[in-house]
N, C-alpha and C positions, 0 to 999 in steps of 0.2 A: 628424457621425456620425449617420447614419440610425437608428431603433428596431431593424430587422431586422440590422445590423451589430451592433450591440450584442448581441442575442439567441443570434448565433451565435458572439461572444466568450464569452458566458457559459456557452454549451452545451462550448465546444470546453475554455474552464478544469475545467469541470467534470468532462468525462470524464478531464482530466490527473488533476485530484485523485483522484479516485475509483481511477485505475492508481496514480497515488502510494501510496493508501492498501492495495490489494491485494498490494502488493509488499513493504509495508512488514509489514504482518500474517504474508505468506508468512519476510519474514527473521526476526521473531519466533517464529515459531512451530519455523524451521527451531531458530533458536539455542534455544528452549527445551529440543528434543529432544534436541537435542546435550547440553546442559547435562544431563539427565535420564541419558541413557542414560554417558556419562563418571562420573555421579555413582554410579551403579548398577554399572560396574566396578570401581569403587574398594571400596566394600562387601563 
C-alpha cells in the first residue's frame, strides 16, 4: 500500500465521520425539540 493510497483512505474515513457526526447532532437536536416542545404541552 502506497503513501497516496493511504492518504486517500484517511481522507475518504474522514469525511464518513464527520457525515456520521452531522447526522448524528441533527437526531439530537431533532429529539431534543420534540422532547421540549411535548414537555411544554403537558404543562
Amino acid at each position: 500500500m502506497g503513501k497516496e493510497e493511504i492518504k486517500k483512505l484517511v481522507e475518504n474515513s474522514k469525511k464518513v465521520i464527520e457525515q456520521d457526526h452531522d447526522n448524528f447532532s441533527k437526531s439530537i437536536k431533532d429529539d431534543l425539540s420534540s422532547f421540549k416542545k411535548k414537555t411544554l404541552d403537558r404543562i
